[in-house]
MILONU-693551 format. One record per residue: residue in three letters; residue number from 1; x, y, z of N, C-alpha, C in turn. Coordinates in Angstrom, 2 decimals, m for minus. Layout:
N
    aa     i      n.xx      n.yy      n.zz     ca.xx     ca.yy     ca.zz      c.xx      c.yy      c.zz
   ALA   NUM         X         Y         Z         X         Y         Z         X         Y         Z
...
END
This chain:
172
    aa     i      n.xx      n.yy      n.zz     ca.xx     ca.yy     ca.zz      c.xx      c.yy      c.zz
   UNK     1     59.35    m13.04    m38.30     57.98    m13.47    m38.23     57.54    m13.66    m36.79
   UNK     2     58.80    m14.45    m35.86     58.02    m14.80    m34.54     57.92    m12.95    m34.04
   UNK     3     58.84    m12.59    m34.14     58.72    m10.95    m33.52     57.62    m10.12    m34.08
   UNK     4     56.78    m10.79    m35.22     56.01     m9.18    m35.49     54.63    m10.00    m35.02
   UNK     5     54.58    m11.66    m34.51     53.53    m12.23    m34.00     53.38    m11.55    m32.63
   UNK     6     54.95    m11.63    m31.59     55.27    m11.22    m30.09     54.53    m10.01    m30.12
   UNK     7     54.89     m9.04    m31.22     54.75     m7.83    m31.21     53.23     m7.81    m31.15
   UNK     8     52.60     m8.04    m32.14     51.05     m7.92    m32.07     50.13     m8.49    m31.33
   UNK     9     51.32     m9.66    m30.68     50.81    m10.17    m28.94     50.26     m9.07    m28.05
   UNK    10     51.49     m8.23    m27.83     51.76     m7.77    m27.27     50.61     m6.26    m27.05
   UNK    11     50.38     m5.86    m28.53     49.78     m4.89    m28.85     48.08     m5.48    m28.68
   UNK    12     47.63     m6.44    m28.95     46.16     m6.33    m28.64     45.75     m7.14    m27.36
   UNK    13     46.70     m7.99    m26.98     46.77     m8.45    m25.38     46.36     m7.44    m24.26
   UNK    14     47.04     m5.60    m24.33     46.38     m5.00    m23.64     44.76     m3.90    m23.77
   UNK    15     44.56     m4.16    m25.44     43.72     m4.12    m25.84     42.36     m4.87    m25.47
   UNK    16     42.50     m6.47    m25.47     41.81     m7.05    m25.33     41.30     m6.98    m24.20
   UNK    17     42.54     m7.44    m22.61     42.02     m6.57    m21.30     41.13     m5.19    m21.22
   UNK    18     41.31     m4.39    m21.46     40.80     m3.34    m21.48     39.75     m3.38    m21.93
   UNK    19     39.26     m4.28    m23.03     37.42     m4.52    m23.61     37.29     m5.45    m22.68
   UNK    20     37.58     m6.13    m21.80     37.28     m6.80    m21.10     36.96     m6.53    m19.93
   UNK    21     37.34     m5.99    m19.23     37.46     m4.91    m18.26     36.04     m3.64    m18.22
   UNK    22     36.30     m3.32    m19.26     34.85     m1.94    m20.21     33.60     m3.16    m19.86
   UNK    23     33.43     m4.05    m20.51     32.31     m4.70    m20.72     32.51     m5.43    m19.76
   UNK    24     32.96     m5.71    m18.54     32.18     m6.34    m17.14     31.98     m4.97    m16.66
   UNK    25     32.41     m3.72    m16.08     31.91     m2.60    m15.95     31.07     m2.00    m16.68
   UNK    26     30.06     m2.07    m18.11     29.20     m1.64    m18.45     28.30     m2.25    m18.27
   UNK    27     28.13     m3.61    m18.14     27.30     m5.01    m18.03     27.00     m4.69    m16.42
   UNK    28     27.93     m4.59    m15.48     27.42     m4.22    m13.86     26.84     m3.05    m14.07
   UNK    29     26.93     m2.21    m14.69     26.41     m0.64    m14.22     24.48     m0.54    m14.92
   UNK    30     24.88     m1.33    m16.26     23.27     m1.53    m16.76     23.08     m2.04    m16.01
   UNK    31     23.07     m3.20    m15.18     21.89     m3.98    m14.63     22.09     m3.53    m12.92
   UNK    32     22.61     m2.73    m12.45     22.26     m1.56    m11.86     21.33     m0.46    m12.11
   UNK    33     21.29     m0.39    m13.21     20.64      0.62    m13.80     19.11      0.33    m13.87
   UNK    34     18.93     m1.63    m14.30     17.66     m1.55    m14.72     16.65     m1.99    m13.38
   UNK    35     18.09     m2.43    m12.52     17.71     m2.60    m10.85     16.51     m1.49    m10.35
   UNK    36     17.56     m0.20    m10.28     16.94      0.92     m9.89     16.19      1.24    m10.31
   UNK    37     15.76      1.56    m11.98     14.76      1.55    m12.73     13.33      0.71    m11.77
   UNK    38     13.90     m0.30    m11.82     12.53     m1.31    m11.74     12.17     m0.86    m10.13
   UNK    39     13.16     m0.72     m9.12     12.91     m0.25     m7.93     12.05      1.00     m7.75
   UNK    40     12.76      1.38     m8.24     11.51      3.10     m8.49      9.83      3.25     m9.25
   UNK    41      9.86      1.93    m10.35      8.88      2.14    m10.51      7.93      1.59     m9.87
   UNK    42      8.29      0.29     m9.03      7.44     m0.65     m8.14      7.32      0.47     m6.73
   UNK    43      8.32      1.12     m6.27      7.83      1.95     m5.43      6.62      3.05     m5.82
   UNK    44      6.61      3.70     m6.79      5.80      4.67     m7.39      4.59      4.21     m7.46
   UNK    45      4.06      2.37     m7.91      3.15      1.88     m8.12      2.48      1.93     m6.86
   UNK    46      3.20      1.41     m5.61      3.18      0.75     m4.39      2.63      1.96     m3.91
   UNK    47      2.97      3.51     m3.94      2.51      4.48     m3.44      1.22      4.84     m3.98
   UNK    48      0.97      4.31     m5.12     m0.65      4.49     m5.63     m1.26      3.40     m4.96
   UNK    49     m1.05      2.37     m5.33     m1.53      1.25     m4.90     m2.24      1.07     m3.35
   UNK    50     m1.32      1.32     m2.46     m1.60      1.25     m1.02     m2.37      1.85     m0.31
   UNK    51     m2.83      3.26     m0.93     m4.16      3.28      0.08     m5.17      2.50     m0.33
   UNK    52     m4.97      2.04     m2.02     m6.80      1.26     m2.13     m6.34     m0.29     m1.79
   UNK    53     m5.09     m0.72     m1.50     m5.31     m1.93     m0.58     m5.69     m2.09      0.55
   UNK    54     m5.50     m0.90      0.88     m5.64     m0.50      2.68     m6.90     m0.67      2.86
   UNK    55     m7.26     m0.13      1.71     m8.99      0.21      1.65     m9.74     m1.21      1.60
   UNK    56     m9.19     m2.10      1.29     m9.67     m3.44      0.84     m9.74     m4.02      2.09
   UNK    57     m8.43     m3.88      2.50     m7.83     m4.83      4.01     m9.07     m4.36      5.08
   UNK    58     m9.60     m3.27      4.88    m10.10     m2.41      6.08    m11.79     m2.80      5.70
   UNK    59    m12.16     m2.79      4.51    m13.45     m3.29      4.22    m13.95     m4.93      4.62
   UNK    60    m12.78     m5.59      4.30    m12.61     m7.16      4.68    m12.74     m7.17      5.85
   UNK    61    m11.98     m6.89      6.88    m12.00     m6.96      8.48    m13.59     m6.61      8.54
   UNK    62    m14.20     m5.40      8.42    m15.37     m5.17      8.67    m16.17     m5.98      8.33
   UNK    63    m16.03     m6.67      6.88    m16.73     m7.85      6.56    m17.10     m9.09      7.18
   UNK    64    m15.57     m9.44      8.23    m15.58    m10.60      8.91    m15.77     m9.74     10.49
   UNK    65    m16.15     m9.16     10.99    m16.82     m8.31     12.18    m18.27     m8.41     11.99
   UNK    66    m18.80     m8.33     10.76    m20.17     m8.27     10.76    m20.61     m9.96     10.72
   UNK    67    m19.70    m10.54      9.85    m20.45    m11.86     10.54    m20.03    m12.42     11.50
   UNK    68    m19.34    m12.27     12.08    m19.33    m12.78     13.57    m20.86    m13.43     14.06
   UNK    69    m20.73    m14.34     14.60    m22.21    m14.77     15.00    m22.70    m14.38     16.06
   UNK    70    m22.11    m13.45     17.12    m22.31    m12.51     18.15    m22.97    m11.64     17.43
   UNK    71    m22.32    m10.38     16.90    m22.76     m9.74     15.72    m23.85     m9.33     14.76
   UNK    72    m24.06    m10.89     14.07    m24.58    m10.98     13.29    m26.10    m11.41     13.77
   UNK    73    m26.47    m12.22     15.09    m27.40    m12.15     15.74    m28.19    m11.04     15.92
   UNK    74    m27.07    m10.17     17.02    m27.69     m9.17     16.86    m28.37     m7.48     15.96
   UNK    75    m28.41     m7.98     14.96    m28.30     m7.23     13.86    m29.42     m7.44     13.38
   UNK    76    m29.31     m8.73     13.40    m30.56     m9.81     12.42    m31.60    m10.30     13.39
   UNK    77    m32.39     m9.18     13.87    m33.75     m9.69     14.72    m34.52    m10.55     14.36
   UNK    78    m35.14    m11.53     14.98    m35.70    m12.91     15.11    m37.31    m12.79     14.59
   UNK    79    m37.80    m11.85     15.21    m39.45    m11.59     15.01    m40.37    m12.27     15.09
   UNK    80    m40.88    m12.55     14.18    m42.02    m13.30     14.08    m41.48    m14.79     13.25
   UNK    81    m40.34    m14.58     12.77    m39.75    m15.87     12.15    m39.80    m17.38     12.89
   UNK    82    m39.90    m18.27     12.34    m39.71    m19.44     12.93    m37.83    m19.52     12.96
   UNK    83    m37.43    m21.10     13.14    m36.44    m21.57     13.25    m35.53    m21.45     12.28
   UNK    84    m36.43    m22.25     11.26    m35.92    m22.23      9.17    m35.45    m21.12      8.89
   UNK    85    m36.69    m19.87      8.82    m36.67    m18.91      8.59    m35.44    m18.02      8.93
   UNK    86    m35.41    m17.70     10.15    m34.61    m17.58     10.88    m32.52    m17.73     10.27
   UNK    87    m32.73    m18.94     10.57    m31.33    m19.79     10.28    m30.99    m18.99      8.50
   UNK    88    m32.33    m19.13      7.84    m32.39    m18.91      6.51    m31.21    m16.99      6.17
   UNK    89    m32.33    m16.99      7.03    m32.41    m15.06      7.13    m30.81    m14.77      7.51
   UNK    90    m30.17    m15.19      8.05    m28.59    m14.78      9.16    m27.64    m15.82      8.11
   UNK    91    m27.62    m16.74      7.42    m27.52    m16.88      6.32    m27.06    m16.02      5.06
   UNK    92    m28.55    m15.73      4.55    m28.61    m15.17      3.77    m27.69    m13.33      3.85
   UNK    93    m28.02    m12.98      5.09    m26.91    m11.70      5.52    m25.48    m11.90      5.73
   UNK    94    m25.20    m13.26      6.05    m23.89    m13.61      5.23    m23.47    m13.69      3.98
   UNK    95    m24.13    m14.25      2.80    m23.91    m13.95      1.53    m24.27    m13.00      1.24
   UNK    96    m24.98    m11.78      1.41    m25.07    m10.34      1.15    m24.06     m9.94      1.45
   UNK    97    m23.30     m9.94      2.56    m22.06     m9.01      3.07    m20.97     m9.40      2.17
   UNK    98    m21.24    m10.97      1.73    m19.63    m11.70      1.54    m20.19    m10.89     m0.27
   UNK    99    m21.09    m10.83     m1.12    m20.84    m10.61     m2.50    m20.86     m9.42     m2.11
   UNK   100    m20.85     m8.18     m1.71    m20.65     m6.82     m1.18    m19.28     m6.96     m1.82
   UNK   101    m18.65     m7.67     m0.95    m17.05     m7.22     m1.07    m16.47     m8.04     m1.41
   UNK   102    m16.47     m8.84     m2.58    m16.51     m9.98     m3.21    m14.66     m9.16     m4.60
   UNK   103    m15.41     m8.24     m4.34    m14.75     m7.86     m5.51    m13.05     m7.07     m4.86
   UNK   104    m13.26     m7.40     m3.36    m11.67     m6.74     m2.83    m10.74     m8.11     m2.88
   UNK   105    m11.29     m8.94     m3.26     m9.92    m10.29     m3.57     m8.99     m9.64     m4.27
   UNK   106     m9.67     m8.94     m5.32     m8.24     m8.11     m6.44     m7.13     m8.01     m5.20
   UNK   107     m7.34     m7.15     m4.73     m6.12     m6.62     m3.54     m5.67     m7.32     m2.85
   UNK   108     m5.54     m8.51     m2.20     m5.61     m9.42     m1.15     m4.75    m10.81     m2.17
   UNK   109     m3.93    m11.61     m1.21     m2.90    m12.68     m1.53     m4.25    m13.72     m1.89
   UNK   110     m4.37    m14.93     m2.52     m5.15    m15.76     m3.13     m5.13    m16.38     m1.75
   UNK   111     m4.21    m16.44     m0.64     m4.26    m17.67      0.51     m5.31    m16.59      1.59
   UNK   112     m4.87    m15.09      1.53     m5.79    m14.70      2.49     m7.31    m14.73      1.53
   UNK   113     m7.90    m14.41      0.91     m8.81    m14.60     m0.01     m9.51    m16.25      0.44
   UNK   114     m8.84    m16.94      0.29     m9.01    m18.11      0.79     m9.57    m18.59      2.45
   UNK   115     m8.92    m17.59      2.75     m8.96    m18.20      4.54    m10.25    m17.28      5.12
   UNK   116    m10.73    m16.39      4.21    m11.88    m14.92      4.36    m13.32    m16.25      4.06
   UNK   117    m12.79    m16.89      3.00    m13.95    m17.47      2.19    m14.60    m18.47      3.12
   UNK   118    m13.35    m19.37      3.74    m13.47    m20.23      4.89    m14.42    m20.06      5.86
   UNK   119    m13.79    m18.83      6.45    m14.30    m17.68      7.59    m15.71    m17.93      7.15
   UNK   120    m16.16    m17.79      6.18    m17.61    m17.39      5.58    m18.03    m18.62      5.55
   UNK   121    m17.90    m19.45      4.73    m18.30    m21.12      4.99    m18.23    m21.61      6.17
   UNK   122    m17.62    m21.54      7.19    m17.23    m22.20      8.33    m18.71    m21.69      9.58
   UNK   123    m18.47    m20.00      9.17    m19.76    m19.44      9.80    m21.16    m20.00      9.60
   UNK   124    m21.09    m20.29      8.65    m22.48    m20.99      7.91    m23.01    m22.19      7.91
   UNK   125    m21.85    m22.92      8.43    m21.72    m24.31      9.04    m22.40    m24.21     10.19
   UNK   126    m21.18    m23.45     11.02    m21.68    m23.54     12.26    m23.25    m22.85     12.61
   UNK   127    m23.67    m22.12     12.09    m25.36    m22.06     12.24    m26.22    m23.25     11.98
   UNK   128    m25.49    m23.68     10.64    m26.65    m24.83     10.20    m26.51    m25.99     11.36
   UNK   129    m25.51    m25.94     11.70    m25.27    m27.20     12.79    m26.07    m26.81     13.93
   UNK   130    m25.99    m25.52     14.82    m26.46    m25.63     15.87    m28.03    m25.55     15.44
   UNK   131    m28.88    m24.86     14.43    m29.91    m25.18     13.81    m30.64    m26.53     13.70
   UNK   132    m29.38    m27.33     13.69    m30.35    m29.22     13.22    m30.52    m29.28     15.18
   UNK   133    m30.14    m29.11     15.88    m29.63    m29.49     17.10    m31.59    m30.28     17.65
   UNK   134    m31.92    m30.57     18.26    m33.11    m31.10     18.42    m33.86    m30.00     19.76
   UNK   135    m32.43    m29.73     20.21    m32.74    m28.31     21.56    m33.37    m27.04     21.18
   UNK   136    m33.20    m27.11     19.86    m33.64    m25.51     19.06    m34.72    m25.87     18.42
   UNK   137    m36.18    m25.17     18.99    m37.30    m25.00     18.15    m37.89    m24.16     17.59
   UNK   138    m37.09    m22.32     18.22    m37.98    m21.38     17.88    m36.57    m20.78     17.11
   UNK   139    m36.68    m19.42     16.79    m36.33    m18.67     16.09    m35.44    m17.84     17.45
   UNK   140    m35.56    m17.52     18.48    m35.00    m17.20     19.92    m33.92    m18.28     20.40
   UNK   141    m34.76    m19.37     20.36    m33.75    m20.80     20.59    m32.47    m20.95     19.98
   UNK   142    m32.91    m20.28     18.50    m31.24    m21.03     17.80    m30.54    m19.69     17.81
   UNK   143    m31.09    m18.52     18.09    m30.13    m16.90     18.10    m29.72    m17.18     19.79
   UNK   144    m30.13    m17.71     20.78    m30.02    m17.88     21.85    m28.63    m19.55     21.90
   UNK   145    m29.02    m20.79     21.42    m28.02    m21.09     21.10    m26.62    m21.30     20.01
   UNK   146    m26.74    m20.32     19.03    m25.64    m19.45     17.86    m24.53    m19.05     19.60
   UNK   147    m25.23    m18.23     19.85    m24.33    m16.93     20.79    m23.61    m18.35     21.92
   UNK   148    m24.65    m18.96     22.65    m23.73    m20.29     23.77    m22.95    m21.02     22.81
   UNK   149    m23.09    m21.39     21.71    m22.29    m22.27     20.77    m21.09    m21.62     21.15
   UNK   150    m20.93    m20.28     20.28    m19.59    m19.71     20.06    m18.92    m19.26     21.23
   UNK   151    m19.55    m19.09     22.42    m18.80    m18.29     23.45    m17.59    m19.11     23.85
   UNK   152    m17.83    m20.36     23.78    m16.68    m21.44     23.97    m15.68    m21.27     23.59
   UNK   153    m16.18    m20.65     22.21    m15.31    m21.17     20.83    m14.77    m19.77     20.33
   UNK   154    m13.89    m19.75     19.52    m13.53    m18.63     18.83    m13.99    m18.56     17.66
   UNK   155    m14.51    m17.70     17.24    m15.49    m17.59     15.80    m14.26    m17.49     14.42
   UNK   156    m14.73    m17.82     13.61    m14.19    m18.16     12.10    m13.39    m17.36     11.61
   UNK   157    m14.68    m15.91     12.06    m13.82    m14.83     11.63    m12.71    m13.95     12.40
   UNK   158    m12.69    m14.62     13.69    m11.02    m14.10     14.50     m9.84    m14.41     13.74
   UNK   159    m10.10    m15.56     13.45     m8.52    m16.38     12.78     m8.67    m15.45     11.33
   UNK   160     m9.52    m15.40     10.86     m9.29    m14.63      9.68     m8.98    m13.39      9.74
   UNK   161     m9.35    m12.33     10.75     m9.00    m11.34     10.58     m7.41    m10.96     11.32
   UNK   162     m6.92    m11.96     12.66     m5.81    m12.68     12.30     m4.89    m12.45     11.21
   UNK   163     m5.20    m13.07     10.70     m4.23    m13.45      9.11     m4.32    m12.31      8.53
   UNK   164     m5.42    m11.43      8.81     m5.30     m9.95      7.40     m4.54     m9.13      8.31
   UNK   165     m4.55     m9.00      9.93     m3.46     m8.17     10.45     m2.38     m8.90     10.16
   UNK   166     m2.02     m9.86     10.09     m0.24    m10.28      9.55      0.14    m10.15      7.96
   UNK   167     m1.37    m10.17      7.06     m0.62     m9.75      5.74     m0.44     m8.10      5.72
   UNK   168     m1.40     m7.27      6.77     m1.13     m5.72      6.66      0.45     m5.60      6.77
   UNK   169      0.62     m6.22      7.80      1.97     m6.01      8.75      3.58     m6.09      7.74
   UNK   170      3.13     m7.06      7.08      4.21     m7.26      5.89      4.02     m6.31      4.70
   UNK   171      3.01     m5.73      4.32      3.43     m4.62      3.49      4.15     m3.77      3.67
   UNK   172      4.42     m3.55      5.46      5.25     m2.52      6.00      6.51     m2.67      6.32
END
């Protein structure tokens, strides 16, 4: 009895190794398998994908170039406008540009999306502020101090466009 137990020890002991052995080598090679799989198809996507992010990244920058308050001054002639008007008008060509391209967030990280939006609020600030100023009465006055405000300063949309050359940079 103990000999035909030894024996059949003996007999599925190297059996058992051997499924043991098979199945950590089939178990590494699938998930190798589904590695590469998944690698190839995220590359394949990534190769569709990337020029219309590019396209996004490249519309955005232009977005935050046009409002620049250098820029955007000069773009947005003064005329016959008063002060209100005025402030109203360069404004308002900020939220035209920003719902333009409202719709390239798809492409873009939620933090750069975020820091674009800033860019845009922050710009809009800073008009309305130099606008209340008591120095500005005409419509010349506040496009005349917009431009001395910022020369100091670095505008909203540097740091933002900033940040979209360092998220380009990491796709690469």
């Amino acid at each position: 009895m103990q000999d035909a137990v030894f024996s059949l020890f003996q007999t599925l002991l190297p059996a058992f190794l051997v499924a043991v052995i098979a199945f950590y080598f089939l178990s590494s090679y699938m998930k190798n398998e589904e590695r590469r799989r998944r690698f190839i198809t995220v590359r394949e996507s990534q190769a569709k994908t990337l020029p219309t992010r590019m396209a996004a990244y490249e519309r955005l920058v232009l977005f935050l170039e046009r409002i620049k308050p250098a820029s955007l001054v000069v773009r947005t002639k003064s005329g016959k406008m008063n002060k209100t008007e005025y402030e109203q008008s360069l404004i308002s060509a900020i939220e035209v540009e920003f719902e333009h391209n409202i719709a390239q967030q798809v492409y873009v990280s939620e933090e750069c999306w975020n820091i674009i939006r800033a860019a845009k609020n922050t710009t809009i600030q800073k008009i309305r502020q130099v606008s209340m100023s008591d120095k500005v009465t005409t419509a010349d006055g506040l496009r005349q101090a917009i431009l001395n405000d910022l020369m100091d300063k670095r505008a909203p949309s540097a740091t933002a466009i900033s940040f979209l050359k360092s998220e380009v940079n990491d796709l690469f």
